[in-house]
TIFIPA-55548 format. One line per field, with one value per residue (C-alpha): residue number from 0; x, y, z; residue in one letter. Coordinates in steps of 0.5 Angstrom, whole numbers, plus 2048, in hexadecimal, padded with zeros to 3 digits. Last residue first. Example, Ala and Ser with C-alpha at 12.3 -4.5 7.8 and 13.67 -1.06 7.14 Angstrom:
! TIFIPA-55548
k: 1 / 0
px: 81B / 819
py: 7FE / 7F7
pz: 80E / 810
r: s / a
! end
This chain:
! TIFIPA-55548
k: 342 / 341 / 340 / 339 / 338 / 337 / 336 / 335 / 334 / 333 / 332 / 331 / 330 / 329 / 328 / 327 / 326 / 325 / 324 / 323 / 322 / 321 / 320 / 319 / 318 / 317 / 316 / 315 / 314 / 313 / 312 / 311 / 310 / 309 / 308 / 307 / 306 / 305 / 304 / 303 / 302 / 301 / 300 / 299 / 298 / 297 / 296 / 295 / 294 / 293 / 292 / 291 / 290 / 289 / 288 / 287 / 286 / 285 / 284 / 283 / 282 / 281 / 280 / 279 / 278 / 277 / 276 / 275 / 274 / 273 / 272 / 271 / 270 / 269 / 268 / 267 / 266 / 265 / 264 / 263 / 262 / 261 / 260 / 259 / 258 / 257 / 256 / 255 / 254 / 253 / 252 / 251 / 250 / 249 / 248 / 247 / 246 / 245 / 244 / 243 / 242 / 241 / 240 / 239 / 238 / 237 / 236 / 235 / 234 / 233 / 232 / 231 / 230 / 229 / 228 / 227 / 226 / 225 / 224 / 223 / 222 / 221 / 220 / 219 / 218 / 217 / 216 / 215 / 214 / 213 / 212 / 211 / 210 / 209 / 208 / 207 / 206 / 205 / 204 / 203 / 202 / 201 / 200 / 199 / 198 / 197 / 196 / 195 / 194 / 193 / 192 / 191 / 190 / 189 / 188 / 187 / 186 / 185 / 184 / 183 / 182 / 181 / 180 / 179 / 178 / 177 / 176 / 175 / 174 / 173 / 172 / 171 / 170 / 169 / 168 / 167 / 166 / 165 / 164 / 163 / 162 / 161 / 160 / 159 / 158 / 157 / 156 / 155 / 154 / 153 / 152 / 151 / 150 / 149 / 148 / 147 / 146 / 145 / 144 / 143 / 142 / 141 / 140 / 139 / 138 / 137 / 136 / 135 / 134 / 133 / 132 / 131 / 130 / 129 / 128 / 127 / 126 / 125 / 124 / 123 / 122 / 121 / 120 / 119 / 118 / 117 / 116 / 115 / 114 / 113 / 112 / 111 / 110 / 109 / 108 / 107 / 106 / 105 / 104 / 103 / 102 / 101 / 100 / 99 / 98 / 97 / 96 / 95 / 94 / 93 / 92 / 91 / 90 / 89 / 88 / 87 / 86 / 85 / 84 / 83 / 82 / 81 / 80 / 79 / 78 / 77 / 76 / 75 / 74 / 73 / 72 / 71 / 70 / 69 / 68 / 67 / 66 / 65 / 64 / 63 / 62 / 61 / 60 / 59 / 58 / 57 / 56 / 55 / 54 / 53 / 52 / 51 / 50 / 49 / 48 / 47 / 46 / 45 / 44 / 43 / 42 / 41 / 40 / 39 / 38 / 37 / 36 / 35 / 34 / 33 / 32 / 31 / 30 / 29 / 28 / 27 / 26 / 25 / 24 / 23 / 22 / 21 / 20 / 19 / 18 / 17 / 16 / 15 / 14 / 13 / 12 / 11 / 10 / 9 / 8 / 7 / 6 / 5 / 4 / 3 / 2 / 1 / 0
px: 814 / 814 / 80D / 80A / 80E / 80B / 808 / 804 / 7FE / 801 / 805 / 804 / 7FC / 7FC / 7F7 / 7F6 / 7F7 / 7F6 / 7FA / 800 / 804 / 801 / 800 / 7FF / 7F8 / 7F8 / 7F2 / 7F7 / 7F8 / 7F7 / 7FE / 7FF / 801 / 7FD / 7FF / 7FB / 7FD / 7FA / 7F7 / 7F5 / 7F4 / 7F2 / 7F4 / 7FB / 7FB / 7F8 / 7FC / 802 / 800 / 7FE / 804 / 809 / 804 / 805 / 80C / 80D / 80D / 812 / 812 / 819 / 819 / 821 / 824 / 823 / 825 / 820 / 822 / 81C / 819 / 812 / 80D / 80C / 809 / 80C / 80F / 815 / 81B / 822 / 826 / 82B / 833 / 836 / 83B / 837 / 831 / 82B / 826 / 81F / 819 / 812 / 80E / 806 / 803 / 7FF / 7FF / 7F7 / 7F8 / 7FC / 7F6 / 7F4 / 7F9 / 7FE / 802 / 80A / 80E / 808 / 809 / 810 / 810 / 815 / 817 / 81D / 821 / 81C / 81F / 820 / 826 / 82C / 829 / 827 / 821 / 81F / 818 / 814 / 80D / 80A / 805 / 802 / 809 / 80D / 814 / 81A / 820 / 826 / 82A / 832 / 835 / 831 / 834 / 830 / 82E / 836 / 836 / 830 / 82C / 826 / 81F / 819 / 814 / 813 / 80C / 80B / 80D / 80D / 80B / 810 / 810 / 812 / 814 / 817 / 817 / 81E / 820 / 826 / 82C / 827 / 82B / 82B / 832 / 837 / 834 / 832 / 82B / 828 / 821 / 81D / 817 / 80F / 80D / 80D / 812 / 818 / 81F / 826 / 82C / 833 / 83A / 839 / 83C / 836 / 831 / 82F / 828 / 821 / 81A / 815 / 817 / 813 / 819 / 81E / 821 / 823 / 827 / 829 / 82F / 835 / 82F / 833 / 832 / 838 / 83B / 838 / 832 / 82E / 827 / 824 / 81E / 818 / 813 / 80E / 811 / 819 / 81E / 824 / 82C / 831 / 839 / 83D / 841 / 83F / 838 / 834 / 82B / 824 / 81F / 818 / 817 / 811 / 813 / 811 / 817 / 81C / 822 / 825 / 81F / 823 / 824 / 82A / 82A / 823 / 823 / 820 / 825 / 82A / 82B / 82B / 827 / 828 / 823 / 821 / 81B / 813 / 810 / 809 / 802 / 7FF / 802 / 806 / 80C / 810 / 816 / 81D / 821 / 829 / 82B / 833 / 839 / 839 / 83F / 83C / 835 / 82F / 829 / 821 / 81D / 816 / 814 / 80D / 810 / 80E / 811 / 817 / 815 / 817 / 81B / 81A / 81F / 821 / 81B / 81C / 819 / 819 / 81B / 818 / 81D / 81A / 81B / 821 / 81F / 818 / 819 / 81D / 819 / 813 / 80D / 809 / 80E / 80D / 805 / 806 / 80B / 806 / 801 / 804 / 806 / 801 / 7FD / 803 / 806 / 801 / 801 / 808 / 807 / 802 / 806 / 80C / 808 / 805 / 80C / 80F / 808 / 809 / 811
py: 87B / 87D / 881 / 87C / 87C / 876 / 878 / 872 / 875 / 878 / 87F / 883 / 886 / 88B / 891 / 897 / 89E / 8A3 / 8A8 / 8A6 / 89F / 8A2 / 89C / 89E / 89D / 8A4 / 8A5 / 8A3 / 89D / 89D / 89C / 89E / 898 / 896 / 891 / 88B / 886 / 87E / 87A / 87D / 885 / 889 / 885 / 885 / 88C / 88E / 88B / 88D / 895 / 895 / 892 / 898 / 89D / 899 / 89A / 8A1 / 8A4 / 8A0 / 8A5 / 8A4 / 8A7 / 8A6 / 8AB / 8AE / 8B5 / 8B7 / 8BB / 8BC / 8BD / 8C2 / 8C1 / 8BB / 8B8 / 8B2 / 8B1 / 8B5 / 8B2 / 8B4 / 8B0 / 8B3 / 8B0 / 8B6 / 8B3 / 8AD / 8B0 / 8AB / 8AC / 8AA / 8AC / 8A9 / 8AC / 8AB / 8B0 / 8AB / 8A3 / 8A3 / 8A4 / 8AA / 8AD / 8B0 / 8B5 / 8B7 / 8BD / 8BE / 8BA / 8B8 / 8B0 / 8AE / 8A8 / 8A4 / 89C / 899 / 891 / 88E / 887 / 886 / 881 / 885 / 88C / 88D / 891 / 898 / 89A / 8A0 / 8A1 / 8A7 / 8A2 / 8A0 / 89D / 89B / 8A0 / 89B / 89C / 897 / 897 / 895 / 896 / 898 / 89E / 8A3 / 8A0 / 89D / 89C / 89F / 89C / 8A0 / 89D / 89F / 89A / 895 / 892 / 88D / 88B / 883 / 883 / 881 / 887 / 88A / 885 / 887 / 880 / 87E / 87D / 87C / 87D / 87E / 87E / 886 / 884 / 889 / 88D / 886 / 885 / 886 / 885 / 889 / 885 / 886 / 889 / 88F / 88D / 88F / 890 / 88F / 890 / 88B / 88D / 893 / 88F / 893 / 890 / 896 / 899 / 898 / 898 / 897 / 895 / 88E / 889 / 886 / 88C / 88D / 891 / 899 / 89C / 8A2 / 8A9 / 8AE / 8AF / 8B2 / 8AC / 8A8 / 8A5 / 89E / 89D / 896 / 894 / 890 / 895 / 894 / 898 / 89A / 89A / 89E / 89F / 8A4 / 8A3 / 8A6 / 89E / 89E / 89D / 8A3 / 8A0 / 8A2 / 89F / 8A1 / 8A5 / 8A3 / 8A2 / 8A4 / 8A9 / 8A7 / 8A6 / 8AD / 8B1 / 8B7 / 8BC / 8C0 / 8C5 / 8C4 / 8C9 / 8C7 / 8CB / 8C8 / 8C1 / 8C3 / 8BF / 8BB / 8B8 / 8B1 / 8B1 / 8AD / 8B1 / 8B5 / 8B5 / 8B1 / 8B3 / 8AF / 8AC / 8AA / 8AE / 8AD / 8B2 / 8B3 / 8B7 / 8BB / 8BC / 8B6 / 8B2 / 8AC / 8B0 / 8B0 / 8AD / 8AD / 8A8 / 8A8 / 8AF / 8B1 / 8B8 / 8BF / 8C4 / 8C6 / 8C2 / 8C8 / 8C7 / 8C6 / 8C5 / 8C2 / 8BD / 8B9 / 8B1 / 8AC / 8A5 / 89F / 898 / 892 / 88C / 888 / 882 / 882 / 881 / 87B / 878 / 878 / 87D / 87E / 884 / 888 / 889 / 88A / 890 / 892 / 893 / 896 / 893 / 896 / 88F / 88C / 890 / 88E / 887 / 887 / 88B / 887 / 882 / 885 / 887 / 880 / 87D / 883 / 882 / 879 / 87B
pz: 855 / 85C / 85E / 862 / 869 / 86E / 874 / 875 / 873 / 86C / 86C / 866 / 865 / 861 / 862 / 85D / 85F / 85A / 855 / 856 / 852 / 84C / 846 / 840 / 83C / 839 / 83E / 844 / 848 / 84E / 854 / 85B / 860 / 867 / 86A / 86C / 871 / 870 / 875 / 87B / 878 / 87E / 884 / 882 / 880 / 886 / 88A / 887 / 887 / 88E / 891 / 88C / 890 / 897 / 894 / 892 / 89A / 89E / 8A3 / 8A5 / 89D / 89A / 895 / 88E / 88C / 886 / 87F / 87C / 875 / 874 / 86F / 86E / 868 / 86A / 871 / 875 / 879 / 87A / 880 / 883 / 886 / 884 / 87F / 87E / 87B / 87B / 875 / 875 / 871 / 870 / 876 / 873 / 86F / 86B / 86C / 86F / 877 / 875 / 871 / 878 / 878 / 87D / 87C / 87D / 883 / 888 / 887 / 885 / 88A / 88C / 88C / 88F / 88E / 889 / 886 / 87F / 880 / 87E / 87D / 883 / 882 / 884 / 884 / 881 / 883 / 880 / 87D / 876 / 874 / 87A / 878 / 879 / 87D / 87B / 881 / 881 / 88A / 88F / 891 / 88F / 888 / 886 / 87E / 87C / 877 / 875 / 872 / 86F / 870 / 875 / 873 / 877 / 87E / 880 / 888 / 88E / 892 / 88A / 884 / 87D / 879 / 876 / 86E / 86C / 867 / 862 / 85B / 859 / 855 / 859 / 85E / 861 / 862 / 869 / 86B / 870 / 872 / 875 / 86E / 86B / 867 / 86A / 868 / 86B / 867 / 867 / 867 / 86B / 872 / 876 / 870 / 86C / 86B / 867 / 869 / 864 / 85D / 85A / 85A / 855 / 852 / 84C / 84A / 849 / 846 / 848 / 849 / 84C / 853 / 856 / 858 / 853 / 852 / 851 / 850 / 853 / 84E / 850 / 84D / 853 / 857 / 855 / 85A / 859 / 85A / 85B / 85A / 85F / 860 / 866 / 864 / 864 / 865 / 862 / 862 / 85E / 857 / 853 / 84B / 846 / 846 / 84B / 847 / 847 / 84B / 84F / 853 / 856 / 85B / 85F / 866 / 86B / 86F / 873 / 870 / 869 / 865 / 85E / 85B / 859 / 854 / 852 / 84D / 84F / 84B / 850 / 858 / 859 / 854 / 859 / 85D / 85E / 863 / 864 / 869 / 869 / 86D / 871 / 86C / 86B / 86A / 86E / 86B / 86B / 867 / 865 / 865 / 862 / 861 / 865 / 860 / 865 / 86B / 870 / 876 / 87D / 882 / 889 / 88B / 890 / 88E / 894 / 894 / 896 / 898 / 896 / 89B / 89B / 89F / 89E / 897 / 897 / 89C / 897 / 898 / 89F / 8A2 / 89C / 89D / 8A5 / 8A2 / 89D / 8A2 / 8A8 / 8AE / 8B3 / 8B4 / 8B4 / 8B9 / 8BE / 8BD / 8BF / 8C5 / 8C7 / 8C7 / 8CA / 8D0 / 8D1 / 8D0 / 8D6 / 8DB / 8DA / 8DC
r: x / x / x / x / x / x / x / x / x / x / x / x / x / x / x / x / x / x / x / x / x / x / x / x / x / x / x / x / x / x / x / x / x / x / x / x / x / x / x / x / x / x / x / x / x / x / x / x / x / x / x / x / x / x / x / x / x / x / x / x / x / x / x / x / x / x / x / x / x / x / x / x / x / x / x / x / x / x / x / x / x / x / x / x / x / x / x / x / x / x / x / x / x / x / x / x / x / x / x / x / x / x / x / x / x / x / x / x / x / x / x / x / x / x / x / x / x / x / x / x / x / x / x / x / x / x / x / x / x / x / x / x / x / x / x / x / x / x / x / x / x / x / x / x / x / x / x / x / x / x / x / x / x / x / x / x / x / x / x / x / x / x / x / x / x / x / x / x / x / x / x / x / x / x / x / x / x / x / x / x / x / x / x / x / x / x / x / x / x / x / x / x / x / x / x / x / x / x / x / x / x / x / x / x / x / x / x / x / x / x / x / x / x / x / x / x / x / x / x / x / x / x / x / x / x / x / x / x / x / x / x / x / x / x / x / x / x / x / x / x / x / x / x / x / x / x / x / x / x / x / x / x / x / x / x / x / x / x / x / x / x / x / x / x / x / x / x / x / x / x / x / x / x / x / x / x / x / x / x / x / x / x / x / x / x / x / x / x / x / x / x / x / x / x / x / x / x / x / x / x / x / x / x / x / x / x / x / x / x / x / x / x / x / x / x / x / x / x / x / x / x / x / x / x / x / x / x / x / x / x / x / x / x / x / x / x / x / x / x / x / x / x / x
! end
């Protein structure tokens, strides 16, 4: 019995040693999180497709009906207009283009309610844009939030937005009150910077999961949607070039939209020049998430007492404002992680 415990020791030991990193770091956060660990999926590329024209794109959709791709993009690079397009899924191809309601203004999320109308956040114009089915333009008004991410609640009475910072907040589709606000959490650590989002209904068996883009990552996490927590984490690096400008807000993966029919993800980024259709499925190998543990803790260790995001905005020779031509820092979490940008 004294050589088995001995043995039972050293294996003990042994297998810590061996345990990889970011599991080791999983194991020390709260029970909650211990108990259901993050799942790491893999990214298979099935196709590549032109990115007709390369646009700063901020949100990427599948129609209701699956038969056509809606992309909005924002007034980058200077001299540019913000618009939403319509692509066929199959080629790359634009069908239809338009600014309606956009002009001034820097395009952000996008989201088809059930009810077939099309929806829009805007930057800092703090207006959300209402078109109908086939993208005419019905009204606009205000919006109580700066725009960033931007999706559908899985009931559809509500939209998810963020902000840039560490929350994703419901307002009723109806008023744009604030229904709630929750922190997004990762082993046990606050998230900022969730940008573009997709809802989807059932994510691989898992039920409702909000996907998010991590700005100025190729990181994508899946959150549950009912309290905030990540559930799965992938990673789009080695789709397309990688360029250093990346780390600063440019060229970064923004765009996601899940087709149901097929179970598929198509994905591209702005200023890419490809769109991809990728098949998503389970990672033994756990491969994102020693990068998702990195990306926290240097966040932390970065900015301890405010989180900075970068935001794209200088004022032109003629005195007007123009949301693209610079990176200029914003702080909008405070130390105690409270949101700063609700009026």
């Amino acid at each position: 019995m004294a050589v088995t415990s001995s043995r039972l020791a050293a294996a003990a030991v042994l297998a810590a040693l061996v345990q990889p990193y970011w599991s080791r770091a999983l194991s020390k956060q709260d029970p909650a999180a211990a108990e259901a660990p993050l799942r790491a999926y893999k990214v298979e590329t099935l196709r590549a497709f032109p990115h007709e024209g390369t646009p700063f794109t901020q949100a990427l959709e599948i129609s209701n009906d699956g038969h056509h791709l809606v992309e909005s993009s924002g007034s980058y690079p200077p001299g540019t207009a913000s618009f939403v397009r319509v692509v066929d899924p199959t080629t790359g191809k634009a069908v239809k283009q338009l600014t309606d309601g956009l002009v001034g203004r820097f395009a952000e999320g996008m989201v088809q309610m059930p009810n077939g109308h099309w929806f829009m956040s805007t930057y800092e114009d703090k207006k959300l844009v209402e078109y109908d089915k086939d993208l005419n333009f019905v009204s606009d008004r205000a919006y109580p939030l700066m725009g960033w991410g931007f999706t559908r609640s899985p009931d559809g009475k509500a939209f998810l937005t963020t902000n840039g910072t560490d929350y994703v907040t419901s307002l009723s589709a109806d008023t744009l009150q604030v229904i709630k606000d929750q922190v997004v959490t990762c082993m046990g650590k606050r998230v900022s910077g969730l940008n573009e989002l997709e809802m989807v209904d059932d994510f691989l068996g898992q039920g409702p999961t909000l996907l998010g883009n991590v700005y100025m990552t190729r990181l994508v996490l899946a959150v549950n949607p009912s309290n905030g927590k990540c559930t799965g984490v992938f990673n789009l690096d080695g789709l397309g070039v990688t360029e250093l400008s990346e780390a600063q807000g440019f060229h970064v993966a923004n765009g996601l939209a899940w087709n149901k029919t097929s179970g598929t993800l198509l994905a591209t980024g702005k200023n890419w020049d490809q769109m991809f259709e990728l098949r998503i499925g389970p990672d033994p190998e756990g491969t994102a998430l020693p990068i998702l543990e990195r990306r926290l803790s240097r966040a932390q260790a970065a900015v301890p007492e405010k989180v900075t995001f970068m935001e794209m905005s200088s004022v032109g020779a003629d005195g007007h404002t123009d949301h693209s031509s610079f990176l200029q820092a914003r702080r909008l979490v405070g130390s105690d992680g409270r949101k700063l940008t609700h009026n």
